[in-house]
C-alpha positions in Angstrom: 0.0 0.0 0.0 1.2 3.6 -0.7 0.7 5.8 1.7 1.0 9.9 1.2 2.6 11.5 4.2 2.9 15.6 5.3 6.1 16.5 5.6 6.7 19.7 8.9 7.3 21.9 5.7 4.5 21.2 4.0 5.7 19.1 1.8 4.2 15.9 0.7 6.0 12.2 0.2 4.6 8.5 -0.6 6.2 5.5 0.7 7.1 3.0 -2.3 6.9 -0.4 -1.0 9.8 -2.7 -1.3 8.5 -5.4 -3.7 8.2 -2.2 -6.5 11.4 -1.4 -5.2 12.6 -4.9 -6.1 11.0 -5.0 -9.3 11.8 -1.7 -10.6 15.6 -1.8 -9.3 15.1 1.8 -8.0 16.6 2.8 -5.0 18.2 5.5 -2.4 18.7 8.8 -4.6 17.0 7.0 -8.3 15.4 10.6 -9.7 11.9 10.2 -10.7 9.5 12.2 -12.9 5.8 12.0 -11.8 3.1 13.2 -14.1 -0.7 12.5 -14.3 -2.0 10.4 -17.7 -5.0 11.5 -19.3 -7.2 9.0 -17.4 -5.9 10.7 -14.3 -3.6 8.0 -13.3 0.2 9.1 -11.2 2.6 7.7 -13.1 6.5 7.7 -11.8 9.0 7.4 -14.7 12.7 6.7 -14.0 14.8 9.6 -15.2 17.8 8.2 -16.8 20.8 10.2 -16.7 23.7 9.7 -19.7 27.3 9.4 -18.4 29.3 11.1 -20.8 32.6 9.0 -22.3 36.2 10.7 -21.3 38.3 10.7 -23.9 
């Protein structure tokens, strides 16, 4: 279950449970980038960030 929490400044968090965790392979610090579909649905996308080569 996910669970949306008030933060003292206001703020507001969720609490991902482990098993998405798991299956997602995010973890401490992953960035994510929420947005709401068209059918109203939160979605959380992963942002991936490129490493640039050293040459």
């Amino acid at each position: 279950m996910v669970k949306i929490q008030k933060t003292n400044t206001g703020q507001s968090i969720i609490t991902i449970p482990r098993s998405i965790m798991r299956a997602t392979g995010w973890g401490r610090g992953t960035e994510l980038m929420p947005y709401v579909d068209e059918e109203g649905k939160l979605i959380l996308k992963e942002i991936k960030i490129k490493k640039r080569m050293r040459r």
